[in-house]
C-alpha positions in Angstrom: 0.0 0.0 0.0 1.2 3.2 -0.7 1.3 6.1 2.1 0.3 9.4 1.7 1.9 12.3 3.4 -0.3 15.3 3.4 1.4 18.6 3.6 -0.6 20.0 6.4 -0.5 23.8 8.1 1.0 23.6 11.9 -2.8 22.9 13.5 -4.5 19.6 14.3 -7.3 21.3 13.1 -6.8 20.8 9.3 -3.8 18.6 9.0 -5.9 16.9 6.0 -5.6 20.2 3.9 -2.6 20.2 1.9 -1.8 23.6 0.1 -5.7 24.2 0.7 -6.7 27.4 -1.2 -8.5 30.0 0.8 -7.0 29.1 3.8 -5.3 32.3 4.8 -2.0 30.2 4.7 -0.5 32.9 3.0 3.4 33.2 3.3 3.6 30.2 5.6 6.6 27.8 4.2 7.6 24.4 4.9 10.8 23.3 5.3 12.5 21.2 3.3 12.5 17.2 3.2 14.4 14.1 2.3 11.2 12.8 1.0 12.3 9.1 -0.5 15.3 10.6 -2.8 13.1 13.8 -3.2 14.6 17.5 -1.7 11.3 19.5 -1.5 11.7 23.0 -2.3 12.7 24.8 1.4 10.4 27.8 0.1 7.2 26.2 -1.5 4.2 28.4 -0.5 1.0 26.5 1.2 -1.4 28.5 -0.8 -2.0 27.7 -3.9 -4.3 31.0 -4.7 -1.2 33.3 -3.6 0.2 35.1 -6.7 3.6 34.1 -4.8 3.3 29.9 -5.3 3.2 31.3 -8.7 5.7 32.4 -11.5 5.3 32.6 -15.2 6.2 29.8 -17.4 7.4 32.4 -20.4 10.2 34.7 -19.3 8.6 37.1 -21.5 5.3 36.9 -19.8 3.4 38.3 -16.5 1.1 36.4 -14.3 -1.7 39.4 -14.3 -3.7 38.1 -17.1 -4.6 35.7 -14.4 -6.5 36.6 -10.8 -6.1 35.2 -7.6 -9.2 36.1 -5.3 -12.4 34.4 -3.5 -10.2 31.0 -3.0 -9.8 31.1 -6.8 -7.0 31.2 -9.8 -9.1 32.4 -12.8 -7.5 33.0 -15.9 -9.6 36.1 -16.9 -7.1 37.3 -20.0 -6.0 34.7 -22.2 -3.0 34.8 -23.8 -3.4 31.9 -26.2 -0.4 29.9 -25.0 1.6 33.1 -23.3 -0.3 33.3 -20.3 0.9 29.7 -18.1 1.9 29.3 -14.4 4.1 27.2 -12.7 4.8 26.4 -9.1 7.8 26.1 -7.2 9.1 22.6 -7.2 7.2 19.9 -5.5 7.4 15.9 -5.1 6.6 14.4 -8.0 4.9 11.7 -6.6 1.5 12.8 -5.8 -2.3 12.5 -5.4 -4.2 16.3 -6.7 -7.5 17.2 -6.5 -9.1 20.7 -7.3 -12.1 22.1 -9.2 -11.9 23.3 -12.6 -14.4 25.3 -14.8 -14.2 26.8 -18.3 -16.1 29.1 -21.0 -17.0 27.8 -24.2 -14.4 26.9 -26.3 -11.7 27.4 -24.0 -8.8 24.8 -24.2 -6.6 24.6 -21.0 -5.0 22.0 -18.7 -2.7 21.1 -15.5 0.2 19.8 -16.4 2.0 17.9 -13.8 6.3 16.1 -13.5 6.7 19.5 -15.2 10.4 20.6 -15.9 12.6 22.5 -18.0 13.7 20.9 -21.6 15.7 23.7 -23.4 13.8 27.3 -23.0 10.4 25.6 -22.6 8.5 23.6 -19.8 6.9 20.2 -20.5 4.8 17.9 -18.5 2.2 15.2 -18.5 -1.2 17.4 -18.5 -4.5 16.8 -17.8 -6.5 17.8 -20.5 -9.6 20.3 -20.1 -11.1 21.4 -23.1 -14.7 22.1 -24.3 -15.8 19.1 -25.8 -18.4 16.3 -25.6 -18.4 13.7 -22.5 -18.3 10.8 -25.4 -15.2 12.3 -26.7 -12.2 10.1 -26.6 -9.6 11.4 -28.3 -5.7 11.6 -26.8 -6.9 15.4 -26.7 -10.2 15.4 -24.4 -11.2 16.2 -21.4 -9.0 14.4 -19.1 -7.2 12.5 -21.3 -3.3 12.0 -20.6 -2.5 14.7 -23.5 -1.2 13.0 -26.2 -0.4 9.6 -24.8 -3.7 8.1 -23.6 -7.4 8.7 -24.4 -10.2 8.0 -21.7 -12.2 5.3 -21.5 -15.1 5.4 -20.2 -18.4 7.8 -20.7 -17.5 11.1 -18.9 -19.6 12.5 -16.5 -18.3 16.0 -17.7 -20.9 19.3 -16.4 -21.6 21.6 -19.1 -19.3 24.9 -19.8 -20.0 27.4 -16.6 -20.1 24.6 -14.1 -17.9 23.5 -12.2 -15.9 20.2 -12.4 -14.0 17.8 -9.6 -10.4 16.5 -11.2 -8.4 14.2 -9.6 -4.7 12.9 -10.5 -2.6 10.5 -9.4 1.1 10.2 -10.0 2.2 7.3 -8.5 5.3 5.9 -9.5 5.3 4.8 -13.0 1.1 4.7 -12.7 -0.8 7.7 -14.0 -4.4 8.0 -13.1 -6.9 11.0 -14.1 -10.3 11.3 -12.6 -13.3 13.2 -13.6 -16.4 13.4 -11.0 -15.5 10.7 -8.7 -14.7 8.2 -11.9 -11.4 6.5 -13.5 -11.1 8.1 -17.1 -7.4 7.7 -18.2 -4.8 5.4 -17.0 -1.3 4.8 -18.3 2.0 3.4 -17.0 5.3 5.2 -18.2 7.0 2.0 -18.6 7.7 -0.9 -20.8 7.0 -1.5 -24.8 3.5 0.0 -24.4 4.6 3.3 -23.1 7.5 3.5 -25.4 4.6 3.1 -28.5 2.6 6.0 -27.0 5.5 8.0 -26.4 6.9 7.3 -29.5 3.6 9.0 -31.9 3.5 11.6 -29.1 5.1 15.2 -29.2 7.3 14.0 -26.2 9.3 11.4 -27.7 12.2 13.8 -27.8 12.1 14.7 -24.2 14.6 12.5 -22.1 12.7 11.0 -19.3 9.1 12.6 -20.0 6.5 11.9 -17.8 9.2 9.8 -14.9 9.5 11.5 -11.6 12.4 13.7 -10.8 13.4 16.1 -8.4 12.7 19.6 -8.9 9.0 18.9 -10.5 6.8 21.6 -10.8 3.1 21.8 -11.5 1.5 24.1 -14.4 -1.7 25.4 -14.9 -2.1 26.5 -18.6 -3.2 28.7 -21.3 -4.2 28.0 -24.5 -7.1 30.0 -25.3 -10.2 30.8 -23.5 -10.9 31.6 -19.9 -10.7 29.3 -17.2 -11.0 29.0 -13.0 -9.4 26.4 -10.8 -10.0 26.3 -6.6 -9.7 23.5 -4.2 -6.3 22.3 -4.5 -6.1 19.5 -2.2 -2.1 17.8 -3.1 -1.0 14.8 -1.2 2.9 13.3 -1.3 3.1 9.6 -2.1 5.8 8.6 0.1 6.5 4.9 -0.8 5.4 5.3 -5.1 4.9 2.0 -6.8 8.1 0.9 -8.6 8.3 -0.6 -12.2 7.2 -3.6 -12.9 9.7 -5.8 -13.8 10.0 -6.9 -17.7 9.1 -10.5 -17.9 8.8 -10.2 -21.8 10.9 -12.8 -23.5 11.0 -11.4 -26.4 11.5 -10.8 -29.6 13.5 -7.6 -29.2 15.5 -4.8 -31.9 18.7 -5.1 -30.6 20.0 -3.9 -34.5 17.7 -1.1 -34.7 17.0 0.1 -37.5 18.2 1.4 -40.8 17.1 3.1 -44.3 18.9 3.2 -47.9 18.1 4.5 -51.2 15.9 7.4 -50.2 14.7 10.0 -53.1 11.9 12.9 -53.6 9.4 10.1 -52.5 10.4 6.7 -51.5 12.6 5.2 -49.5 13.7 1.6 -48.4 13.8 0.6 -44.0 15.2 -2.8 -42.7 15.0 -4.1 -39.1 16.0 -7.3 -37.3 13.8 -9.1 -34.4 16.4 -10.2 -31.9 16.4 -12.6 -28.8 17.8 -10.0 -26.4 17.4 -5.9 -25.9 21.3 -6.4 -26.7 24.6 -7.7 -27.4 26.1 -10.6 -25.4 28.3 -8.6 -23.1 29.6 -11.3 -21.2 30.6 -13.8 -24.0 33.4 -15.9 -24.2 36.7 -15.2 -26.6 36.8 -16.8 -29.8 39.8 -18.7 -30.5 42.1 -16.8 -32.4 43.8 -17.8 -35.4 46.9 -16.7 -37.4 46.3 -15.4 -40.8 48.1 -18.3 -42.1 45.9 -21.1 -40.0 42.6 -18.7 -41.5 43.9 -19.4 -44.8 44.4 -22.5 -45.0 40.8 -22.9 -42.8 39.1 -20.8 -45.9 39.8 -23.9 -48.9 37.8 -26.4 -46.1 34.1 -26.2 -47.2 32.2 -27.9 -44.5 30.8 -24.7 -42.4 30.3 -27.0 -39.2 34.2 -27.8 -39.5 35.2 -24.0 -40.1 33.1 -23.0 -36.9 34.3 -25.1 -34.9 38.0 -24.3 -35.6 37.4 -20.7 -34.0 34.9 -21.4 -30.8 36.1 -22.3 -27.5 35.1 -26.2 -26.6 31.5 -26.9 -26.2 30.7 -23.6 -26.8 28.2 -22.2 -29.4 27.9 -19.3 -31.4 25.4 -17.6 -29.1 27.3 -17.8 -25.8 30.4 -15.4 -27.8 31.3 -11.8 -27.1 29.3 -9.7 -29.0 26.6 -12.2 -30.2 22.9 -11.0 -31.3 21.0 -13.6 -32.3 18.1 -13.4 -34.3 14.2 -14.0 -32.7 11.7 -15.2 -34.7 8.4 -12.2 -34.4 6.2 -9.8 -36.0 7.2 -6.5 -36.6 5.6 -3.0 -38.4 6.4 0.3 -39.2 4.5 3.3 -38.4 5.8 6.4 -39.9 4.5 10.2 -40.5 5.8 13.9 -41.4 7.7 15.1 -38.2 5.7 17.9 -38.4 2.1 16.1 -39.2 1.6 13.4 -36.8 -1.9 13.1 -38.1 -1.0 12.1 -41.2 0.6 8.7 -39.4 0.2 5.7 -41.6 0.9 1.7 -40.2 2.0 -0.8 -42.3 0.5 -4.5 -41.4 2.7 -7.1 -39.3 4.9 -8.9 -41.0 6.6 -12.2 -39.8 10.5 -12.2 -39.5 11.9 -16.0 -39.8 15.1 -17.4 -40.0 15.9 -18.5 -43.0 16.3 -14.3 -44.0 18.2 -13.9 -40.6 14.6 -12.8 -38.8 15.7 -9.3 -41.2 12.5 -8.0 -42.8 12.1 -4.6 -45.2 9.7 -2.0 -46.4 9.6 -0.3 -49.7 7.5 3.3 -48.7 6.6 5.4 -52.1 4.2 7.5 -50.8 6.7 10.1 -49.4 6.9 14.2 -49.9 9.7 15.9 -50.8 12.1 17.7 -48.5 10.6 16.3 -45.3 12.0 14.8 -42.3 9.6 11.8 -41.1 9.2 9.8 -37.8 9.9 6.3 -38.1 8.7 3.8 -35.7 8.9 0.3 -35.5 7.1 -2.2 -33.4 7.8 -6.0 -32.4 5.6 -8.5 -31.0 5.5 -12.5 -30.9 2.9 -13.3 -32.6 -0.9 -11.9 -33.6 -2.6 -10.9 -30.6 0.1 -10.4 -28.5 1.5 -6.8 -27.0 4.4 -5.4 -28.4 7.7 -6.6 -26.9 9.6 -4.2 -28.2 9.8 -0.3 -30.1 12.3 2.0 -31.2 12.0 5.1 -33.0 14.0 6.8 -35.7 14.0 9.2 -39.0 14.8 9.5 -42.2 14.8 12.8 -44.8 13.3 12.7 -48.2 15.5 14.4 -51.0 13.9 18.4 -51.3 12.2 19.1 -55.3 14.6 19.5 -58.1 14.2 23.0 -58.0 14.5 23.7 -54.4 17.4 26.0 -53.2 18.3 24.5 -49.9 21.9 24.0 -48.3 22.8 20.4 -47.8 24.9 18.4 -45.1 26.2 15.0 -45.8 28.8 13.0 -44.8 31.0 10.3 -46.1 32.5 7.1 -44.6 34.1 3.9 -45.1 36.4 1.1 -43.3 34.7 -0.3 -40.3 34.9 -3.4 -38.2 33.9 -4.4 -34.9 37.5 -5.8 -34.2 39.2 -2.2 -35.0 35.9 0.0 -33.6 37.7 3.1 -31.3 35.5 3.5 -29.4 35.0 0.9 -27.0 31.6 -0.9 -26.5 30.0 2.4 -27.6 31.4 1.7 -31.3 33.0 4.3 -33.6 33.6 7.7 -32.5 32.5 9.4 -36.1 29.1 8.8 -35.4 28.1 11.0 -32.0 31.2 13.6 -34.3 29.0 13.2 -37.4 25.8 13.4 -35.4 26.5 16.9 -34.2 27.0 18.5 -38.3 23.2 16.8 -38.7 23.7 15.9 -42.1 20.9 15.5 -44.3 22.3 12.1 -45.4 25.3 10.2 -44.8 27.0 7.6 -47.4 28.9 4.5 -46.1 31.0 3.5 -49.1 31.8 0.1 -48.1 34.1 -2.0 -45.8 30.9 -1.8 -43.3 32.5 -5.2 -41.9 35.5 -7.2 -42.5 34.6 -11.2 -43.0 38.1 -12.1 -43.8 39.6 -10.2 -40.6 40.1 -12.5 -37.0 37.2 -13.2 -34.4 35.5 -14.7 -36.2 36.9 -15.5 -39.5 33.6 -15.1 -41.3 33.7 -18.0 -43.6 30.2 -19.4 -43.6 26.8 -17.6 -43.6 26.4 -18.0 -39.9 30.0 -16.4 -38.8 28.7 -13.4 -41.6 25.4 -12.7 -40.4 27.0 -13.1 -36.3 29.1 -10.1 -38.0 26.2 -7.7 -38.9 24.1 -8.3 -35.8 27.6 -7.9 -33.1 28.5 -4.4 -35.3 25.0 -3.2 -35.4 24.4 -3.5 -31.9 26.7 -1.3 -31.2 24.8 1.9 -29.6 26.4 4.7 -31.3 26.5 3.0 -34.9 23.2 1.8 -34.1 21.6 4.9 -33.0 23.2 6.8 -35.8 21.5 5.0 -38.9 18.7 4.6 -37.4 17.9 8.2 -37.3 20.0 9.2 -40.2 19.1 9.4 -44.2 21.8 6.6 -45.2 23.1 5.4 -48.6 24.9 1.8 -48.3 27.9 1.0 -51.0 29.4 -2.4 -50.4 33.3 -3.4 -51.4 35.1 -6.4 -51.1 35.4 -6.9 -47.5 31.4 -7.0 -47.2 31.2 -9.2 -50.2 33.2 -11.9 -49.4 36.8 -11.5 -49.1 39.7 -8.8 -49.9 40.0 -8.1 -53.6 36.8 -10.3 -54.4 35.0 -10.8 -57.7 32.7 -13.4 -59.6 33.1 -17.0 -59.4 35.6 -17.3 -56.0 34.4 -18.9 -52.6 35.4 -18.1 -48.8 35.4 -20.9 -47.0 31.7 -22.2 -47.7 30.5 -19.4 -48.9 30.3 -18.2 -52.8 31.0 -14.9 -54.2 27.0 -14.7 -55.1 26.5 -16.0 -51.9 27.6 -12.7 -50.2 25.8 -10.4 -52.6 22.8 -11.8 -51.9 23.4 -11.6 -48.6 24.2 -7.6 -48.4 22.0 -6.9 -51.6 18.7 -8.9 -50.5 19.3 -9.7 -46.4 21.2 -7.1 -44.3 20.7 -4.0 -46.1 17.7 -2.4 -47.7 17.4 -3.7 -51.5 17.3 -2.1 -54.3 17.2 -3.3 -58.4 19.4 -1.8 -59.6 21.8 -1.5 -56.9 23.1 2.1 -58.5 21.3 5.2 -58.2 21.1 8.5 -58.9 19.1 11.4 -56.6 18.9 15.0 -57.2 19.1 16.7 -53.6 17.9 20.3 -54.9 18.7 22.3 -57.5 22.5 22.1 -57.5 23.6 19.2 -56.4 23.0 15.8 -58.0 24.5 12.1 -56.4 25.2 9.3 -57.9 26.1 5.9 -56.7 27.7 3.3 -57.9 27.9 -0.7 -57.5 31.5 -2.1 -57.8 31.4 -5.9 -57.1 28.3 -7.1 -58.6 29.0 -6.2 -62.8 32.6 -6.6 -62.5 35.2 -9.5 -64.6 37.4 -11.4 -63.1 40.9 -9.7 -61.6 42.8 -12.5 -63.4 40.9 -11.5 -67.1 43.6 -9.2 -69.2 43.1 -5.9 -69.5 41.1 -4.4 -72.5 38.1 -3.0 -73.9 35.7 -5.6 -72.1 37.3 -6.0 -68.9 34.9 -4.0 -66.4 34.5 -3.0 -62.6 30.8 -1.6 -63.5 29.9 -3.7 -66.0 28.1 -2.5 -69.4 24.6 -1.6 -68.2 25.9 0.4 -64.9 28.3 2.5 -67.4 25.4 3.2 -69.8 23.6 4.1 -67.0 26.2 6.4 -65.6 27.2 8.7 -68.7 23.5 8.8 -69.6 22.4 10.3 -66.7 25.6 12.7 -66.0 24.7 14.1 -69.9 20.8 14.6 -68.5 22.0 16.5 -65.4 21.6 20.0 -65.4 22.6 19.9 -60.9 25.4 23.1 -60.9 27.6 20.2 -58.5 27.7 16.3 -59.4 29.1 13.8 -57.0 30.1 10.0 -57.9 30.1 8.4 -54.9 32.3 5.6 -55.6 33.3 2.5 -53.1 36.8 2.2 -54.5 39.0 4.9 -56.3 38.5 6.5 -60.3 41.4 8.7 -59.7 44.1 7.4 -56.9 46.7 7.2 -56.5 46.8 3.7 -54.8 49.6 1.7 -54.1 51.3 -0.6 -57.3 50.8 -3.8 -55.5 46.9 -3.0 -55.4 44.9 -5.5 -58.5 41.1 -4.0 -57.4 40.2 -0.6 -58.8 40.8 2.0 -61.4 43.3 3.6 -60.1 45.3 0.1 -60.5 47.0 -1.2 -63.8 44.8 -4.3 -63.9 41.8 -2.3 -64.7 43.5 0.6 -66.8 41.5 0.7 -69.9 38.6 1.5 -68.1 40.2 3.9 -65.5 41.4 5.8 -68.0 37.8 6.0 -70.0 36.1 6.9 -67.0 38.8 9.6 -66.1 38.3 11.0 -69.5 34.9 11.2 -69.8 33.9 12.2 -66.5 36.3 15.1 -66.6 34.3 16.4 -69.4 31.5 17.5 -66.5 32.0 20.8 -65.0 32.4 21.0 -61.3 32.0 16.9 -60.8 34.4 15.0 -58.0 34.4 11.9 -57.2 34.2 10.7 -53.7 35.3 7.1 -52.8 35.8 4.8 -49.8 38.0 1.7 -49.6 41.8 3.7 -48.7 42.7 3.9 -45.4 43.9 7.1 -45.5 42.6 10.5 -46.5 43.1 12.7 -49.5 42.1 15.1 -52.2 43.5 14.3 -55.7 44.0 16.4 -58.9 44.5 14.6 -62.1 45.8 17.6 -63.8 46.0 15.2 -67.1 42.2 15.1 -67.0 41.3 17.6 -64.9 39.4 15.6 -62.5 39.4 15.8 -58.5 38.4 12.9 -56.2 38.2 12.8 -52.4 39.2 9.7 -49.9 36.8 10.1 -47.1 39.4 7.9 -45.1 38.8 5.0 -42.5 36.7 5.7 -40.0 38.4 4.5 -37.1 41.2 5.8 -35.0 42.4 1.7 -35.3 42.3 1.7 -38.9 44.9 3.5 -40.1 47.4 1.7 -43.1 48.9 1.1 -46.2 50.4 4.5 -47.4 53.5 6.7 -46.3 52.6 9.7 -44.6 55.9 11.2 -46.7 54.7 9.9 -49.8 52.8 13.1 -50.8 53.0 13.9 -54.6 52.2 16.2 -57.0 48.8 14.7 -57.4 48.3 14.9 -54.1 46.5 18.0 -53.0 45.9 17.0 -49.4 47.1 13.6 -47.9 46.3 12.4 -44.7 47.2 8.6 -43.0 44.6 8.5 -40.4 40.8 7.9 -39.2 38.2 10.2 -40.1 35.3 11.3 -42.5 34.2 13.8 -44.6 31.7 16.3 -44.8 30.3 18.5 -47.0 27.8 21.0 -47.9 26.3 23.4 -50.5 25.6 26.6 -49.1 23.7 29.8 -51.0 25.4 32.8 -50.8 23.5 35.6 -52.3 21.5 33.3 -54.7 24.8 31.6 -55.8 25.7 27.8 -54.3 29.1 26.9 -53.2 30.2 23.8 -52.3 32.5 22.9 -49.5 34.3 19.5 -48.6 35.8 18.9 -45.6 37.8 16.5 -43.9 37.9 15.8 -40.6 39.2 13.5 -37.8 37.3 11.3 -35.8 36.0 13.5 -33.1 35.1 15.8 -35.9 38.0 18.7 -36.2 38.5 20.0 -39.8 41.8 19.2 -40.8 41.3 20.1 -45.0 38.9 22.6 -46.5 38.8 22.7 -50.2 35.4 25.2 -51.9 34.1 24.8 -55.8 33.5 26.2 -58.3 37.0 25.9 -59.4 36.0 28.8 -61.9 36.3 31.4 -60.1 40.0 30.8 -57.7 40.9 27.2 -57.2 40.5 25.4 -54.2 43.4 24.9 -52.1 43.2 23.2 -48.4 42.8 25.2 -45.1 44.8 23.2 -43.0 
C-alpha cells in the first residue's frame, strides 16, 4: 500500500488540507525534506491562490492576465499559449485534486512532472477542453495529453459549471479522474509506453513523464478563460516501482536502418532479436593466425570451419558480441515530423530465419524535402503486446528546384575488431551526429569477414558479424535516425580483392551479394542510383562488385568494374544532369593514387583501360568530384592530365589506419592524410549563388582540410 503524506499547516485542526486554497495560509513555508530521494523545495508556499506559489512559465510573460481572489486562480485574460503558471518545485509523486471550470471553447489544462527541456516547460497534462463527454480522443477532457485517451463515458458538467479533477502520479502509474470516476490510466513504462511515447510530441524529451526532483506543477493557457479552486495535493511517500519486464522477447537489438531514399520513396530494414542487446559477457573466440585462417578458408564444410574458432563446447550464441536473431512480427509506423496526423501503419509482418529474422519496407508515398518519424514495433505473434519499439527518421531528398543548403557525410572502413571507441562503437558517429547531415554515405568496408574473431567464412559467422556491429549503440543509434546510402566493397562481399566466381570458405561470391543486396541491407534493383538533392547538387552511386570481370581476365576494352549496363547508366544520366555540382560516390578509387601492389580498382593497372575512360569522360563534366571509400587514409587528388578531383573520405576509425606513407605526398596529391576520419560536406547559398564545400575531418570531428568549388572562379586549395 502506498502512504500518503499530506502537507498539512502547523494545527491539528486541518492537518488533512494540503496547500488548501482559501486558507489564509498565506506566506507560511515548509521546510524542506528528504522525501524518498526527493529534496522539497525549502520555500514552497502553502497556498495555492497566492500570486507568490506562482511564476510565469514564459520569461517574456506576467502572471496578471490571471487573478487570484475568493479562493480562486481564474484566468480572466488569455493569452493563447503566453499566459501559463508554474509552481515552485514539488514531489513528483502525488495525489491532486481541485475544481476546474471553463467558458466555451476554451482549451486549457494542469500539467503535472513538469520541468525545463531547453527554454520551454513540459509535463504530463490533464486535459480540459470544451468538448463532448463521449469524446475520446488523446486530446479530451481528461485525457493524458497525447499519450492516452479516456475510456469510459464522462460524466463531464456543461461549460460554466464546475468540475472535480483528480490525478494520481504514482510511481510509474498515471491515473486522471473526472467526478468521482477513473477516465485515463497509463503506465510510463515498458513497450507500451514506449509506443505511445513514441507517436507523441514528447518522444524527444529525455525521461518525460518519470519523476524527478525539482518537479513543478503548471496550470495552462491555451485560449479561453478558465478558473481552478480546491487544491487538495497529497505526497506519495512509498510510489509503486516498475514492474519488472518479464517479456521474452522478440526484441531490436539492430535497430534500424534506411537506404536508397529520393523525392518520395525510400527503403527501412529491421532485425527481431532474442535480447534488448549484445552478449556482453561472452566468451573469446579462439584466435587464429592469418596463415591457419587461410588455409581454414579452402575447407568447405561450415560445421568444421566453426568449430576451428569457438572455445570447446561452446556455441555461437554464448560469444562476445553475439545477437541472435528471434523469430516475431514487426511493423512500421511512420508520419511527417511535423504532421503526426497524417501517421500511416503498415501490417505485421513475420520475421523467420531463413532471412536472418531481417524484414524490409519499400515506402513510395513520401513528400519531398521532409524529415519523417519512423517507428517500428515488435511482438510474438498476432494478438500479443508489443515486446519491443524503437523510433528513428529519415529525410526525403527536397524538389529538383528547391534552393536548400545540404549536409552529408562520407564514410568507409569499419569493423567491430578495430571500432575506437569501445563498446559504444565508432567515435565518427556521435562527431558526425552533431553536423546533422541530411544524409550520410557508407562507401563500403561496413565489416570485415576475412579479418580475425570470427573468421567469417560461412553464412552464420557473416550474419554473427552484422548483428555484433549493429548492436553497437552509437552505430546503431546513428542509422537509425539518419538518411543513409549503403555501398558495399570487397570486405562486405566476401573476401579482400573479391569478384565473380571465388568462394570463402563455404560461402560463394553470389552467396555474399545476396546476402548484403537482399538480407542485411535495404534492396534495391538496380543496386546504382542516382538522386537529385535540390537544384544544385545531384549524387550518384555506384555498385563495384556485382557487374565486374574477373581480376585475373587481361586488361582491354571488355574487362569492367561496373559492368556495361551500370556504365550506360552512368554517362547517360551525368549528360541529362543540369545539378550546378555532381558527386560520384564511388566505393573504390577513379582517380588514386593507390599503391602498385593493389589489383582492385581503377586507379590500378589491372583495370587501366577503363580507369582511364572513366577519367576522360567524366572530366568532361564541370564542377564533378568523385568521392570514394575503400583507402585507409585521406586525401584530395587532382588529375591535372584530365582535370578531374576525387576525395578519400578515409577510414573511419582511429584503429584503422594503413597502407600509405605519410611522406609519400606527390604532386597529385592535393591533401594527404594517413589517419581515421570522414568527410563532410555542404552546399551553401550565398546571395542566390551555391558553393560547395568538402571537408575532412578527424574522428571527433575537427577539420583538418577545406577545399570550396567552383574551381572557376580561384581554385581550391586546403585550409589546414
Amino acid at each position: 500500500m502506498n502512504h500518503l503524506r499530506f502537507f498539512a499547516y502547523p494545527t491539528a485542526l486541518i492537518c488533512l488540507q494540503l496547500f488548501s486554497s482559501g486558507t489564509g495560509f498565506g506566506q507560511e513555508k515548509i521546510e524542506a525534506a528528504s522525501i524518498n530521494g526527493f529534496e522539497t523545495d525549502k520555500r514552497i508556499k502553502a497556498d495555492w491562490t497566492n500570486p507568490d506559489f506562482w511564476q510565469a512559465a514564459d520569461k517574456n510573460a506576467a502572471i496578471d492576465s490571471w487573478e487570484f481572489m475568493n479562493g480562486e486562480i481564474r484566468l480572466v485574460r488569455p493569452q493563447g499559449g503566453k499566459g501559463s503558471l508554474v509552481s515552485h518545485p514539488l514531489p513528483p509523486n502525488f495525489q491532486l485534486s481541485f475544481d476546474w471550470k471553463i467558458q466555451a471553447n476554451t482549451n486549457t489544462g494542469l500539467k503535472y512532472r513538469v520541468r525545463k527541456y531547453g527554454s520551454k516547460y513540459y509535463g504530463v497534462e490533464y486535459q480540459i477542453i470544451d468538448d463532448s463527454p463521449s469524446a475520446s480522443t488523446k486530446g479530451s477532457t481528461a485525457a493524458i495529453y497525447d499519450l492516452s485517451g479516456p475510456m469510459v463515458l464522462k460524466k463531464l458538467k456543461p461549460t460554466g459549471e464546475w468540475n472535480t479533477a483528480k490525478i494520481v502520479a504514482d510511481g510509474p502509474i498515471l491515473q486522471h479522474y473526472l467526478n468521482g470516476d477513473l477516465v485515463s490510466e497509463i503506465t510510463t513504462s515498458g513497450p507500451a509506453w514506449d509506443s505511445n511515447l513514441a507517436v507523441s510530441k514528447f518522444w524527444e524529451l529525455e525521461n518525460f513523464g518519470q519523476p524527478m526532483a525539482g518537479d513543478r506543477i503548471m496550470l495552462t493557457d491555451h485560449g479561453g478563460k478558465a478558473a481552478y479552486r480546491n487544491f487538495h495535493f497529497a505526497e506519495i511517500q512509498t510510489p509503486s516501482s516498475p514492474l519488472a519486464d518479464q517479456s521474452t522477447g522478440p526484441f531490436l537489438a539492430n535497430g534500424m536502418r534506411n537506404s536508397w531514399a529520393d523525392q518520395s520513396s525510400i527503403v527501412l530494414w529491421t532485425r527481431t532479436t532474442r535480447h534488448r542487446q549484445m552478449n556482453m559477457d561472452g566468451q573469446r573466440f579462439r584466435t587464429l593466425s592469418s596463415k591457419d585462417a587461410s588455409k581454414l578458408s579452402k575447407n568447405t564444410d561450415a560445421e568444421q570451419i566453426l568449430a576451428a574458432q569457438l572455445p570447446q563446447n561452446a556455441i555461437l550464441d554464448d560469444m562476445f558480441g553475439a545477437c541472435p536473431g528471434q523469430q516475431g512480427e514487426v511493423r512500421l509506423i511512420y508520419f511527417p515530423k511535423l504532421q503526426r496526423r497524417a501517421l500511416k501503419s503498415t501490417p505485421w509482418k513475420q520475421t523467420v530465419a531463413s532471412n536472418d529474422f531481417t524484414t524490409q519496407w519499400q515506402l513510395d508515398d513520401l513528400k519531398p524535402g521532409t524529415r519523417y518519424a519512423a517507428i517500428v514495433e515488435a511482438r510474438a505473434s498476432d494478438g500479443h503486446p508489443p515486446t519491443a519499439v524503437i523510433r528513428g527518421g529519415f529525410e526525403t531528398a527536397p524538389a529538383v528546384d528547391a534552393k536548400r543548403n545540404i549536409k552529408f557525410c562520407m564514410t568507409t572502413c569499419h569493423d567491430f575488431l578495430r571500432r575506437d571507441d569501445g563498446l559504444q562503437g565508432h567515435k565518427i558517429y556521435p562527431a558526425m551526429a552533431k553536423i546533422d547531415p541530411d544524409f550520410v554515405v557508407h562507401a563500403g568496408d561496413i565489416e570485415y569477414y576475412d579479418k580475425p574473431d570470427p573468421w567469417a567464412m560461412t553464412m552464420e559467422l557473416m550474419r554473427f558479424k552484422w548483428g555484433r556491429i549493429f548492436a553497437l549503440p552509437s552505430n546503431r543509434q546513428f542509422y537509425q535516425d539518419t538518411t543513409s546510402y549503403f555501398l558495399k566493397d570487397d570486405h562486405d562481399t566476401l573476401k579482400n580483392d573479391c569478384s565473380p566466381g571465388q568462394k570463402y570458405g563455404s560461402v560463394s561470391f553470389e552467396q555474399g551479394v545476396k546476402l548484403f543486396n537482399h538480407e542485411q541491407f535495404p534492396t534495391h534493383d538496380p543496386r546504382y542510383q542516382t538522386v537529385r538533392w535540390g537544384k544544385d547538387l545531384q549524387v550518384w552511386f555506384l555498385e563495384g562488385r556485382d557487374f565486374r570481370s574477373p581480376n585475373q581476365v587481361p586488361d582491354g576494352p571488355e574487362k569492367t568494374i561496373l559492368g556495361k549496363e551500370q556504365k550506360k547508366w552512368l554517362f547517360e544520366t551525368l549528360d541529362a544532369s543540369e545539378a550546378k555540382f555532381k558527386l560520384v560516390f564511388s566505393p573504390t578509387p577513379i582517380v588514386g593514387p593507390d599503391r602498385k601492389n593493389k589489383k582492385d580498382n581503377h586507379a590500378n593497372e589491372i583495370f587501366a583501360h577503363e580507369g582511364i575512360e572513366l577519367r576522360n569522360r567524366l572530366a568532361q563534366y564541370e564542377d564533378l568530384i568523385v568521392l570514394c571509400g575503400d583507402r585507409h587514409w585521406q586525401y584530395a587528388s587532382h588529375d591535372k592530365q584530365s582535370d578531374l578531383w576525387e576525395f578519400g573520405c578515409g577510414p573511419g576509425s582511429e584503429k584503422h589506419q594503413l597502407g600509405w606513407n605519410p611522406q609519400d605526398k606527390r604532386p597529385i596529391h592535393q591533401f594527404l592524410r594517413v589517419a581515421g576520419g570522414f568527410l563532410s560536406g555542404e552546399i551553401k547559398y550565398n546571395k542566390k549563388r551555391s558553393q560547395l564545400t568538402l571537408q575532412h575531418r578527424k574522428v571527433n570531428g575537427e577539420v583538418v582540410s577545406e577545399f570550396q568549388f567552383p574551381r572557376g572562379q580561384t581554385d581550391p586549395t586546403p585550409k589546414n
